[in-house]
FIDO-944421 format. One record per residue (C-alpha): residue number from 1; residue in one letter; x, y, z. Coordinates in steps of 0.05 Angstrom, whole numbers. Each point is the difference from the previous one (the first is absolute). Layout:
# FIDO-944421
REC/num/residu/x/y/z
REC/NUM/A/X/Y/Z .
...
***
This chain:
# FIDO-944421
REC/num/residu/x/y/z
REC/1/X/-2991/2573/-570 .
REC/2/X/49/-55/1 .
REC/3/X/-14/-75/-43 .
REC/4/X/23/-62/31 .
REC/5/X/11/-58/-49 .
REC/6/X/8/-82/22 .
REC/7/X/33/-49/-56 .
REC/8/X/46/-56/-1 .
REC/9/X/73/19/-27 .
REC/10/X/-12/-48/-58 .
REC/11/X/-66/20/-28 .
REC/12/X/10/67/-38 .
REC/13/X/24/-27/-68 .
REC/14/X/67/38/-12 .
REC/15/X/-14/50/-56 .
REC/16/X/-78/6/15 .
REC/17/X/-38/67/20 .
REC/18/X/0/-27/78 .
REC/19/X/69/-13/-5 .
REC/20/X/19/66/-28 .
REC/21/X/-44/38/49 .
REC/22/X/35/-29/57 .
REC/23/X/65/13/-26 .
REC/24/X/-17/77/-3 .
REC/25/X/-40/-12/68 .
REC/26/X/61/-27/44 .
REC/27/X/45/56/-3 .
REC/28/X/-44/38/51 .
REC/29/X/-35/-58/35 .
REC/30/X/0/-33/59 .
REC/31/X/16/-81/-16 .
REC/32/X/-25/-55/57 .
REC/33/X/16/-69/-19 .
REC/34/X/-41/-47/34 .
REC/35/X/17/-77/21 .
REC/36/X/-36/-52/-1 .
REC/37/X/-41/-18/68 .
REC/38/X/17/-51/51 .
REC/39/X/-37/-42/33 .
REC/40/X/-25/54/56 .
REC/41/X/-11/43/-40 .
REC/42/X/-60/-47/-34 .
REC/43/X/-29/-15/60 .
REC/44/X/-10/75/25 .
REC/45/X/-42/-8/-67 .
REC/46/X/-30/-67/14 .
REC/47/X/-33/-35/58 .
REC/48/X/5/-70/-22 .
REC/49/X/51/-38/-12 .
REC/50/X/-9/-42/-58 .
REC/51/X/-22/74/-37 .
REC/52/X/81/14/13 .
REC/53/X/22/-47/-23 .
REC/54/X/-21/-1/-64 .
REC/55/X/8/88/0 .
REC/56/X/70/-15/20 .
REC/57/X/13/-68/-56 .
REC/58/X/-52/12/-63 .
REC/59/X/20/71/0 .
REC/60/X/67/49/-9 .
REC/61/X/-12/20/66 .
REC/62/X/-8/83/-24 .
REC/63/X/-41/39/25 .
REC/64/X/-34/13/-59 .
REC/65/X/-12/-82/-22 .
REC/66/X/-26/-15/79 .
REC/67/X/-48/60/-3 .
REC/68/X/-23/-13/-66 .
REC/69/X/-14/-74/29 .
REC/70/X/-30/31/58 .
REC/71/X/-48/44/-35 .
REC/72/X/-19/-46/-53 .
REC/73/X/-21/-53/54 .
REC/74/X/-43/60/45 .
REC/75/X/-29/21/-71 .
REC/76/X/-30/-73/-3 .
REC/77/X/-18/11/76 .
REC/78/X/47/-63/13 .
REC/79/X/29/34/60 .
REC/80/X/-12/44/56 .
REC/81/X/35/40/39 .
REC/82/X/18/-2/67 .
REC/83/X/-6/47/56 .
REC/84/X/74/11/2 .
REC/85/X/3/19/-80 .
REC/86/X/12/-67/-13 .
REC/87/X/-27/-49/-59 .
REC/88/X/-34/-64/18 .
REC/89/X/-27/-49/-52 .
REC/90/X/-72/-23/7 .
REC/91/X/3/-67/-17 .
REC/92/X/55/-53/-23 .
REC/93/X/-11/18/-75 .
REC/94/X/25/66/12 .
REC/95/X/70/-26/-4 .
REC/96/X/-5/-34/-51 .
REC/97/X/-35/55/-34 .
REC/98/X/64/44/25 .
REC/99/X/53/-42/-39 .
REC/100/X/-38/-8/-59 .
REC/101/X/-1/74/-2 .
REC/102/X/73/8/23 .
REC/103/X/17/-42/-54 .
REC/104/X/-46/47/-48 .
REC/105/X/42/54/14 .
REC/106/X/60/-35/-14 .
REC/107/X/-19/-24/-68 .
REC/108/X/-13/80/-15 .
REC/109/X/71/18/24 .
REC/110/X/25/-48/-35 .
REC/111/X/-29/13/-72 .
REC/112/X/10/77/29 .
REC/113/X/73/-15/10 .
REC/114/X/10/-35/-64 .
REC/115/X/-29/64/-42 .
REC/116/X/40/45/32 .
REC/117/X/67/-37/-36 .
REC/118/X/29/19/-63 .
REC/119/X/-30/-34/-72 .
REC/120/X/64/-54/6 .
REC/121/X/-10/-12/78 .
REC/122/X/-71/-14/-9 .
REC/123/X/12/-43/-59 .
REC/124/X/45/-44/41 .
REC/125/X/-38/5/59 .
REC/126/X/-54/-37/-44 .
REC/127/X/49/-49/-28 .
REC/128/X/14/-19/63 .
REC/129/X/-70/-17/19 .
REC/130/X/-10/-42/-57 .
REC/131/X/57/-45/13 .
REC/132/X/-19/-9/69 .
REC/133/X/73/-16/27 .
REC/134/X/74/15/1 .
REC/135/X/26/16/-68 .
REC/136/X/68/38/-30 .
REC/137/X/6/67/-10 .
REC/138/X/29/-22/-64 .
REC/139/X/-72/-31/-21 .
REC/140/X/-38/63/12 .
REC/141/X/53/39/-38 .
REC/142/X/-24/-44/-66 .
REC/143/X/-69/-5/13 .
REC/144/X/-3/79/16 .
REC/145/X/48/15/-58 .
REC/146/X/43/37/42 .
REC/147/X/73/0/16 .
REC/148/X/15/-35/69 .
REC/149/X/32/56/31 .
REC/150/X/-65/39/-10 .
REC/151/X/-41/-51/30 .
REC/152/X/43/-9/59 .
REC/153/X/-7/68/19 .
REC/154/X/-71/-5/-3 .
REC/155/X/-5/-64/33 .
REC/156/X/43/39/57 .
REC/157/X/-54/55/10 .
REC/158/X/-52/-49/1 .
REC/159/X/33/-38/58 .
REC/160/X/9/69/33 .
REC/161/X/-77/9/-9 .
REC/162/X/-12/-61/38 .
REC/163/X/-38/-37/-69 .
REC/164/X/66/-57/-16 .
REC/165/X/45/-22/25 .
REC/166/X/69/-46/-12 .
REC/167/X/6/-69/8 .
REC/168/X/45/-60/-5 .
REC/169/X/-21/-16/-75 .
REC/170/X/-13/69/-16 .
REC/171/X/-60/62/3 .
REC/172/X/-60/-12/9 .
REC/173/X/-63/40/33 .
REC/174/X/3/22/88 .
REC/175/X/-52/-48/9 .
REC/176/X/-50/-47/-33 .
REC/177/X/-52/46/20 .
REC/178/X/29/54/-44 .
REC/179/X/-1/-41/-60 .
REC/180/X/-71/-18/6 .
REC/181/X/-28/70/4 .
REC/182/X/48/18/-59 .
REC/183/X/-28/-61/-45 .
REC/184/X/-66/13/17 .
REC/185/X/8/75/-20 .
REC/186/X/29/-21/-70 .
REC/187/X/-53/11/-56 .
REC/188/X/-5/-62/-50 .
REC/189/X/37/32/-57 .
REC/190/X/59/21/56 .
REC/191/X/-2/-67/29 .
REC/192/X/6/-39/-66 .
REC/193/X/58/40/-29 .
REC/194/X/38/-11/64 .
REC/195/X/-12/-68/1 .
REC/196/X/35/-8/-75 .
REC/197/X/59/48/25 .
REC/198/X/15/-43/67 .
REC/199/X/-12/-68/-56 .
REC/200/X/58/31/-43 .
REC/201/X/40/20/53 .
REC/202/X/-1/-66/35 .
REC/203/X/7/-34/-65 .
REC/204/X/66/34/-20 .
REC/205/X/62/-27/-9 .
REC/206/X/30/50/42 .
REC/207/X/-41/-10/51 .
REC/208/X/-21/-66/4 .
REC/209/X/-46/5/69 .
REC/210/X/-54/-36/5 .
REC/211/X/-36/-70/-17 .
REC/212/X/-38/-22/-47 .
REC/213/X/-71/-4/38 .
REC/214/X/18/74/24 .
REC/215/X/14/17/-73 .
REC/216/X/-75/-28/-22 .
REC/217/X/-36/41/62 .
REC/218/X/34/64/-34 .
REC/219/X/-19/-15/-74 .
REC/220/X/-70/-22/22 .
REC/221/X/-9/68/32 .
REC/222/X/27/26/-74 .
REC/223/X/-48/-27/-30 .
REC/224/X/52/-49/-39 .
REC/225/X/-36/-71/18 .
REC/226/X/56/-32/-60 .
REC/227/X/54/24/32 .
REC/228/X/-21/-17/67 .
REC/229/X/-25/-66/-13 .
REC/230/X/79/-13/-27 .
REC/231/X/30/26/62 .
REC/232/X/-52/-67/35 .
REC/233/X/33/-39/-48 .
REC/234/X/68/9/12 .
REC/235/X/-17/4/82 .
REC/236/X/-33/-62/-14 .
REC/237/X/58/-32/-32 .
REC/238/X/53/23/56 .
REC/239/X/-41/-28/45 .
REC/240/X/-7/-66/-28 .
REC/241/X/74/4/-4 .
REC/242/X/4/11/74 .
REC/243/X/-36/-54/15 .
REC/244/X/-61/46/27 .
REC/245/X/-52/-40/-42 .
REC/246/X/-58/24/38 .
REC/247/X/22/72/-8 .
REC/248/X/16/-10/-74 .
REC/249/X/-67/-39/-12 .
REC/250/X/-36/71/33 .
REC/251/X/37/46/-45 .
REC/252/X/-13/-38/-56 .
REC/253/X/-76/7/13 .
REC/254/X/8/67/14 .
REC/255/X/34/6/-72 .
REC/256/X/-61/-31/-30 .
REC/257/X/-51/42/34 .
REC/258/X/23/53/-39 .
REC/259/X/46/-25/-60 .
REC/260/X/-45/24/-65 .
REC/261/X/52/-39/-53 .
REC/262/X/-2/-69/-19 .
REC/263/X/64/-17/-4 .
REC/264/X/14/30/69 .
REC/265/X/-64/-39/20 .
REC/266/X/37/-65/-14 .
REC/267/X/67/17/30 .
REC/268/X/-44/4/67 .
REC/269/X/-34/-63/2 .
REC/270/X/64/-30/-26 .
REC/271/X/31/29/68 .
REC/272/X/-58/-14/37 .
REC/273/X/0/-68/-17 .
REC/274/X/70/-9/20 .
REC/275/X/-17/24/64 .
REC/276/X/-64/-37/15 .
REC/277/X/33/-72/-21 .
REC/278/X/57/22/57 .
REC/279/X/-51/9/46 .
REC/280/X/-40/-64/-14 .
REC/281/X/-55/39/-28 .
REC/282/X/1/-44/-65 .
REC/283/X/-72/11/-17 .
REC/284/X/13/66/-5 .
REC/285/X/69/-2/-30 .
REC/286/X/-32/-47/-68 .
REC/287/X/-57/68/-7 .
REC/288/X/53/41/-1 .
REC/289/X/41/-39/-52 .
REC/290/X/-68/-5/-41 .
REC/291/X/-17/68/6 .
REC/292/X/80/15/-27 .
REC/293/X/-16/-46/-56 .
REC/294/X/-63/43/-23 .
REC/295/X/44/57/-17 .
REC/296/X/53/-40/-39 .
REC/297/X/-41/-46/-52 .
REC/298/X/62/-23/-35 .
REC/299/X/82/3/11 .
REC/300/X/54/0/41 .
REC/301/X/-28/26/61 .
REC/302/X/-55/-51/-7 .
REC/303/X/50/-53/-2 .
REC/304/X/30/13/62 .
REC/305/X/-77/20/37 .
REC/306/X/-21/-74/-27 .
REC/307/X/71/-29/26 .
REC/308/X/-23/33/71 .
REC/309/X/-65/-33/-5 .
REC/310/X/28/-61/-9 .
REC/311/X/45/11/51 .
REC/312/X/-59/10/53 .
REC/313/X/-46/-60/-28 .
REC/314/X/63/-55/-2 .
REC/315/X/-5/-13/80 .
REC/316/X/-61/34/18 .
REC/317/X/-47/-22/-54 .
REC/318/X/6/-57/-57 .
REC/319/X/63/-15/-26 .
REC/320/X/-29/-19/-59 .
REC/321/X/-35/67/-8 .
REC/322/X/68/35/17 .
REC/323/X/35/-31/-55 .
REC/324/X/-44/25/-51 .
REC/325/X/-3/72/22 .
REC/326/X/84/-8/-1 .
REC/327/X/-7/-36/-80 .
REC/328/X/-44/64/-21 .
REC/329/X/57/51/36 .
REC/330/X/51/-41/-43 .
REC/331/X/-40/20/-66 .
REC/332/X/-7/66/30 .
REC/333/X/66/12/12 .
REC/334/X/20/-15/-80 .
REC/335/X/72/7/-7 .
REC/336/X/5/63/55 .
REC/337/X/57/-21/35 .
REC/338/X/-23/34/71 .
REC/339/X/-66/-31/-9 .
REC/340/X/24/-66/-16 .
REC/341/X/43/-15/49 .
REC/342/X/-52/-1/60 .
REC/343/X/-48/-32/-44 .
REC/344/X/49/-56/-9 .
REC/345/X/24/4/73 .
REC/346/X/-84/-16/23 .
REC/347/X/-6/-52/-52 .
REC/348/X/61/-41/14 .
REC/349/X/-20/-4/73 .
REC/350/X/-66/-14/-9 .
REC/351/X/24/-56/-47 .
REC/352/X/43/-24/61 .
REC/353/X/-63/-6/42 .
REC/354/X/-30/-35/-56 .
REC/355/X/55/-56/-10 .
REC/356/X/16/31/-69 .
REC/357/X/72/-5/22 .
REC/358/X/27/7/-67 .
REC/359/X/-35/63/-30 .
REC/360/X/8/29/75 .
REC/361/X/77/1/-19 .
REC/362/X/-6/27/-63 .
REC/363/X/-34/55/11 .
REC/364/X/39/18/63 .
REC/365/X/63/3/-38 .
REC/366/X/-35/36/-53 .
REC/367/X/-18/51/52 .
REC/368/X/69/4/42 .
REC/369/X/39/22/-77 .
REC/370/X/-58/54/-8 .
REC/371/X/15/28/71 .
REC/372/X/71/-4/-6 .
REC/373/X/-5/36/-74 .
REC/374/X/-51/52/42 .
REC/375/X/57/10/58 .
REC/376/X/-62/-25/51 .
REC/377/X/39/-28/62 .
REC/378/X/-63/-17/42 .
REC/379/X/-28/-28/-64 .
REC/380/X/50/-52/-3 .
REC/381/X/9/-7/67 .
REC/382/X/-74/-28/-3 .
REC/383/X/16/-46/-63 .
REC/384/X/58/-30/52 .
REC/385/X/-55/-8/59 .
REC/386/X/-46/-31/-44 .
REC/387/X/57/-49/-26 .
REC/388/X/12/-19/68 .
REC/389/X/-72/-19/16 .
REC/390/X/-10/-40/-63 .
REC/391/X/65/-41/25 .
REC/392/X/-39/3/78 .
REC/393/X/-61/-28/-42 .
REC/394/X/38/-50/-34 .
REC/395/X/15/-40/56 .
REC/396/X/77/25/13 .
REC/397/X/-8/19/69 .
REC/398/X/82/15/19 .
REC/399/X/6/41/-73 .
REC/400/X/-63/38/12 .
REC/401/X/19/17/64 .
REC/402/X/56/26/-20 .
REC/403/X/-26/50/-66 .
REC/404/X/-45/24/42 .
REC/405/X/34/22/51 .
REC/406/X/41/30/-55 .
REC/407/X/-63/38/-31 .
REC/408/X/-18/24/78 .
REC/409/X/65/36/12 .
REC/410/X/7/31/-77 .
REC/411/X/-71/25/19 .
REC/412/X/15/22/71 .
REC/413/X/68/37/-24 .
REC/414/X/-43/40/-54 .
REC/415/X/-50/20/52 .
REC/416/X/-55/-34/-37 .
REC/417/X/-25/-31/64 .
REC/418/X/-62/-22/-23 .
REC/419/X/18/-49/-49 .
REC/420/X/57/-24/66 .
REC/421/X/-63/-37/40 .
REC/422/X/-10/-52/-55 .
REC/423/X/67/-26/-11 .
REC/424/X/17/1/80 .
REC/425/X/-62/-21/23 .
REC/426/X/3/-68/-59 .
REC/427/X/73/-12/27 .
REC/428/X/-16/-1/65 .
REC/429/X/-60/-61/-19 .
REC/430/X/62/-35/-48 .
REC/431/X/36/-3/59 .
REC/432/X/-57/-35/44 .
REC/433/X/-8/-52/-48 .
REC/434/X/77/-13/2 .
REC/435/X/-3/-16/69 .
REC/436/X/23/70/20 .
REC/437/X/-58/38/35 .
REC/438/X/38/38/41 .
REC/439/X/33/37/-45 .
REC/440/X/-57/-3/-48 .
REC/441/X/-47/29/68 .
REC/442/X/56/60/-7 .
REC/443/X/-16/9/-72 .
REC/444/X/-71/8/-2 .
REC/445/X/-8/44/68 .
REC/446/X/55/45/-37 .
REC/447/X/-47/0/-60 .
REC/448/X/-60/6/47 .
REC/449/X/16/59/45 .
REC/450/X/22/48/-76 .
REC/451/X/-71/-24/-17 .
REC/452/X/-28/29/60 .
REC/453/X/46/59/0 .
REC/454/X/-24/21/-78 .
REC/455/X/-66/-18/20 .
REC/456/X/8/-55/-56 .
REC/457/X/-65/-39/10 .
REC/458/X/8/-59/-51 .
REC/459/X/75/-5/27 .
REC/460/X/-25/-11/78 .
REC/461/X/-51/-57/-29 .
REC/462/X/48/-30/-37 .
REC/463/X/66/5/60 .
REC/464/X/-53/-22/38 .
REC/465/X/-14/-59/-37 .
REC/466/X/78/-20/3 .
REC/467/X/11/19/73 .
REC/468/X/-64/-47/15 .
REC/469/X/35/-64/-31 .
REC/470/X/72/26/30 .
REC/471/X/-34/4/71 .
REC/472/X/-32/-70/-12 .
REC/473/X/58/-39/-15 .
REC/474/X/33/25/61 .
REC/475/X/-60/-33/35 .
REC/476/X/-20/72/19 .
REC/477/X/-80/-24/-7 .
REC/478/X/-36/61/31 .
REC/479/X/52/57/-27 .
REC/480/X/-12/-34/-71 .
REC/481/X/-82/-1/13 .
REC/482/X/1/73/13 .
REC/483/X/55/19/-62 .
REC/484/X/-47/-36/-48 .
REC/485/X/-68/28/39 .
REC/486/X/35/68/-18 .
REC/487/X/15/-23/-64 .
REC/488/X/-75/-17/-23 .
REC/489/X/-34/68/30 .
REC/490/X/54/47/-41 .
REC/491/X/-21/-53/-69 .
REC/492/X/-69/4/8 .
REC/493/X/-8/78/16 .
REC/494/X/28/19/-52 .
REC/495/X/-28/-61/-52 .
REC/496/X/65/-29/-17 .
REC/497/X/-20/-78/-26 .
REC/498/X/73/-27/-3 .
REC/499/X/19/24/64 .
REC/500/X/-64/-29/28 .
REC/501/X/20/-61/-18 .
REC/502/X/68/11/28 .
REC/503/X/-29/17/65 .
REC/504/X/-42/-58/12 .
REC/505/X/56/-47/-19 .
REC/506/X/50/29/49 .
REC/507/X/-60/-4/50 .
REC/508/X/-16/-67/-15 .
REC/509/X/87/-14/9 .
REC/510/X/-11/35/78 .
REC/511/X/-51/-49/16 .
REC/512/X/40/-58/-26 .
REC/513/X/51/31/52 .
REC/514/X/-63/1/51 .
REC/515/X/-5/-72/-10 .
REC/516/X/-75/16/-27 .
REC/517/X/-16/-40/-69 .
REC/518/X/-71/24/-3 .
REC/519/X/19/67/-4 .
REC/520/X/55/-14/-41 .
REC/521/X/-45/-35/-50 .
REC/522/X/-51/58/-2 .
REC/523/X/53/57/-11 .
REC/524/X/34/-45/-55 .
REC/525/X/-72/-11/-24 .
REC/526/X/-21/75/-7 .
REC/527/X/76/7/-28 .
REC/528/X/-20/-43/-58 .
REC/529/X/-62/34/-17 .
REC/530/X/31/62/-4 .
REC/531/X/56/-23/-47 .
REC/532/X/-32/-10/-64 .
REC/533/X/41/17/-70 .
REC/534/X/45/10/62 .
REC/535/X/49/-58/-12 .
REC/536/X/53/-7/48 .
REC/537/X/-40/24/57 .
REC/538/X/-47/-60/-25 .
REC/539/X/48/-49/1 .
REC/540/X/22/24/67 .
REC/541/X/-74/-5/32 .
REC/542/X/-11/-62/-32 .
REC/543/X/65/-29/29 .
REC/544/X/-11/25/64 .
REC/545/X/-72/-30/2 .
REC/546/X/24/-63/-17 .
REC/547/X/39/-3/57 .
REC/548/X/-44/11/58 .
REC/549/X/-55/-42/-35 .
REC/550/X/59/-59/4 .
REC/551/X/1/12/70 .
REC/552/X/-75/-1/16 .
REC/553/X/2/-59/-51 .
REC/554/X/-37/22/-50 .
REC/555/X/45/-25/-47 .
REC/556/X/-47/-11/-62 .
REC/557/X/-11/74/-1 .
REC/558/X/70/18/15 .
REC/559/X/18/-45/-66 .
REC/560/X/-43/50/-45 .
REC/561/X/35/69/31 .
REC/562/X/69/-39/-12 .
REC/563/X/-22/-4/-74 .
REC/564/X/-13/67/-7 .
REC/565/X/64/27/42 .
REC/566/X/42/-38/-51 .
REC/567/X/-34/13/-55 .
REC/568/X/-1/82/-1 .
REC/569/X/43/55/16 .
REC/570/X/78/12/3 .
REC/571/X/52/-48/30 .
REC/572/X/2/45/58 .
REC/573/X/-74/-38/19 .
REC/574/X/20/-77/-12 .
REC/575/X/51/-2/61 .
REC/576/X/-58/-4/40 .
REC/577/X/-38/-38/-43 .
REC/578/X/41/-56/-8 .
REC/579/X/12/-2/78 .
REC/580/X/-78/-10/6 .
REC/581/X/10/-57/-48 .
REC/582/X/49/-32/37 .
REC/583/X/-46/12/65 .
REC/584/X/-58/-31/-40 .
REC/585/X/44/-58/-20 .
REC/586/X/28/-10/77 .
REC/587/X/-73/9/25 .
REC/588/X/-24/-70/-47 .
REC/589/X/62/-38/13 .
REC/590/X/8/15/-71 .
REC/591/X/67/-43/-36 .
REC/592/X/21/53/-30 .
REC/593/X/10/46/56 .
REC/594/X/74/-11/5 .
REC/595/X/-3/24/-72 .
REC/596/X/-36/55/1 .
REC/597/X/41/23/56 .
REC/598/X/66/-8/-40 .
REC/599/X/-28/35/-56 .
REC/600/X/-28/57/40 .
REC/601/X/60/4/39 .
REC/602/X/42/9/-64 .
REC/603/X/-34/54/-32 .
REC/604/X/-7/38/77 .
REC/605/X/79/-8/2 .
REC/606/X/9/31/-70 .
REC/607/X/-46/59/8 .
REC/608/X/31/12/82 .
REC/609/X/-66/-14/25 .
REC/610/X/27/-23/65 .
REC/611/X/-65/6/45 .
REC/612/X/-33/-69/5 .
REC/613/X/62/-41/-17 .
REC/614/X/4/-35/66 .
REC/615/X/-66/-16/-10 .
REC/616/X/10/-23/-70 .
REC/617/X/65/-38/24 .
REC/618/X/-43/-37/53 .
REC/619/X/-42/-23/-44 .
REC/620/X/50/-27/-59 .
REC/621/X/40/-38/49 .
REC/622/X/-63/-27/42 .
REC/623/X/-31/-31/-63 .
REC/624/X/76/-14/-48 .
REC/625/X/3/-74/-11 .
***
């Protein structure tokens, strides 16, 4: 009596009792090797034609996978057979039913191909599954413990198998379908010590192969949540450094989901927070810096979290406020030389803003010798920007120009292209009140469009602002409307005070353009209100006021925002206050225009204020005796 026996080639395991009965077996017997079926072949066993065509796609087309499909769906009385011997489904769900069990079977050859491999096949086979892409042979040679040559001969049968395969970047499984069924057929303890072998592996310094975030998916599934939460941090960081502040602000989050020590903790609100004040988030940037300054009550670190702080609250918040949040980083910061110098750097410009010109200086040389000692380029190179906008604040339009374009190129050539929109964007507005908007409308779209490239959301509001004042002094009314409407949305989403200030003064500038006073007066108006401990953006709305109530001759109440234009803020703010002066003074017939015109005129000239000399001209030589 004769035995007839049906496998695949690939299922006995080599050295098993099937495979070593066959062996003996094959000497005397008679070997058929059977093909896959086409296409007519399936429909001799099926009547419809969607029932093909998943027999001939969800399946490996042998005999043995079709009639197991086949059998299955008549054991379920999902099909019935024709008169011709023929399978036809009774009702749409029978194909469905069909694939889902075609795919079954294919999850059971799978794991059934996968146990049939040797100990170190099956071991990489599993590796494989967990990485879930291309990787180097060279990787699963350390994370398996073996030497490579081993593991490329194993990787070889397993291609020949039909369970991985070779790509551009390296092995990895035949298809995503095998590494699902393989994951899935991992037991907890299997799974987990995987996990920390691929971690390693990746982690090496001879192999070097994966990122960071991948890196924390594979030390969660070890069970290592503090090294995992480390590999967020440093994804976090390098993508902060690429500019991908959305991405870093997510990893970061992901870090703290997970992070069980403190002072890991901080680290990832401290990147967090970078990332959210990029992205205009600054609510959420100032909880993050609070949250960092719970896990460091006292020191160095402090220091520089409180400097931060600061940082956020100069523009956004109270200037005021600011400065005492950058006084408690300086007594933070003791004599620690990398904690003093940004502490000094935040207090001298918030001195600046405050028209403490003197201590501002101090302090800012005090911090450029502790960067230089420390060997911090950027440092200093932010000591030099700052430098240049004190001398942009202090009235000396040409020289201020000048530094800080200076600062905007250092920055730009040392890739810190942040800290480039500033500078460019404030040279660009120099050169619109020297009579240059032209050049100064290059300036501040060039600053502008790295904003938007970064996504730098205070650097758009604030280009914005500039462009809106370029655009408006090239009697470009409607372009400048629609900078500055831009302008106030991007300030008030994301709750910066300063720039909402800003805003409305370059909108009320586009409808002094637009010929529209009213308007004018109401965005100067709201400009004011928003300016408080805000000094030179005070001045500015105060000045600017002044001069549209002049021209709807309302000059009693234009006298009192003259007073307080000259009487607060930076020298930056007078120019414009002392031309609404003389405009008050022309507006009564006042005597002393001709003087006030002179005098106005003179200090314009000296600082290279050059926008409203003709007017100022006009004015001294109409009423000169």
């Amino acid at each position: 009596m004769g035995t007839v026996l049906t496998y695949r080639p690939d299922e006995p395991a080599v050295g098993g009792a099937v495979w070593d009965y066959l062996t003996r077996a094959r000497p005397g017997a008679t070997l058929i090797e059977l093909g896959p079926l086409d296409v007519s072949d399936m429909a001799e066993l099926s009547a419809d034609d969607a029932l093909t065509a998943v027999l001939v796609s969800a399946t490996d087309r042998s005999p043995l996978a079709v009639a197991e499909v086949l059998r299955a769906l008549a054991a379920e009385d999902a099909v019935t057979p024709t008169g011709d011997g023929r399978w036809r489904p009774r009702s749409p769900r029978a194909v469905d039913r069909a694939r889902e069990i075609a795919l079954d079977g294919q999850r059971a050859l799978i794991v059934s191909r996968a146990a049939a491999q040797a100990p170190l096949a099956r071991e990489l086979l599993n590796l494989l599954a967990l990485v879930a892409r291309e990787i180097p042979a060279r990787a699963l040679a350390f994370a398996s413990g073996q030497a490579e040559r081993a593991v490329l001969d194993e990787l070889g049968v397993l291609s020949r198998n039909g369970l991985t395969r070779l790509g551009e970047q390296g092995w990895a499984t035949a298809h995503d379908m095998v590494g699902d069924v393989l994951v899935d057929a991992l037991s907890r303890a299997d799974r987990g010590r995987l996990h920390a072998q691929l971690a390693a592996a990746l982690d090496s310094v001879d192999t070097r192969d994966a990122e960071p975030s991948e890196l924390a998916r594979h030390w969660i599934g070890a069970g290592d949540t503090l090294r995992a939460s480390e590999a967020y941090r440093a994804a976090s960081a390098r993508a902060l450094d690429a500019f991908a502040d959305g991405e870093a602000a997510a990893l970061a989050g992901a870090g703290l989901g997970i992070a069980p020590a403190p002072p890991l903790r901080g680290a990832l609100h401290e990147l967090r927070a970078q990332a959210r004040g990029r992205l205009g988030d600054i609510t959420g940037a100032r909880q993050d810096l609070r949250a960092a300054l719970r896990v460091h009550p006292k020191g160095p670190v402090r220091a520089q979290l409180l400097g931060r702080l600061a940082s956020l609250a100069s523009g956004a918040d109270d200037l005021v406020r600011a400065a005492e949040l950058a006084e408690s980083a300086l007594v933070e910061a003791g004599t620690d030389p990398a904690a003093r110098a940004p502490a000094l750097e935040v207090a001298s410009i918030l001195d600046m803003n405050l028209d403490r010109a003197e201590r501002a200086e101090a302090r800012a040389a005090e911090a450029l010798v502790l960067y230089q000692q420390l060997g911090d380029a950027n440092g200093a190179a932010r000591i030099l920007d700052s430098r240049a906008m004190a001398t942009f604040l202090d009235g000396r339009i040409d020289d201020g120009i000048t530094l800080l374009d200076r600062a905007a190129n250092l920055f730009e050539d040392s890739g810190d292209l942040v800290h480039v929109i500033t500078p460019r964007s404030t040279a660009g507005h120099g050169l619109v009140f020297a009579d240059a908007a032209e050049h100064g409308l290059r300036q501040t779209t060039a600053a502008l469009e790295l904003a938007r490239t970064i996504g730098h959301a205070e650097g758009q509001t604030y280009a914005l602002w500039h462009t809106t004042e370029a655009l408006a002094a090239l009697n470009r009314g409607e372009q400048a409307l629609q900078a500055g409407t831009e302008a106030l949305a991007i300030a008030t989403r994301i709750g910066h005070r300063g720039w909402t200030a800003t805003a409305w003064r370059a909108i009320g500038i586009a409808h002094q353009a637009l010929a529209d006073p009213e308007h004018a007066l109401n965005a100067f108006k709201i400009s004011l209100g928003a300016s408080e401990h805000l000094n030179l953006f005070a001045s500015w709305a105060a000045a600017r006021t002044a001069m549209v109530l002049i021209e709807l001759h309302q000059l009693a109440e234009a006298e009192s925002m003259i007073d307080q234009a000259l009487h607060q803020g930076p020298a930056l703010g007078h120019y414009e206050g002392r031309l609404a002066e003389v405009e008050l003074a022309a507006a009564r017939a006042d005597p002393r225009t001709a003087t006030l015109a002179r005098s106005a005129l003179t200090a314009a000239d000296a600082g290279g204020v050059r926008q409203g000399r003709r007017r100022l001209l006009t004015l001294a030589g109409h009423y000169s005796a």
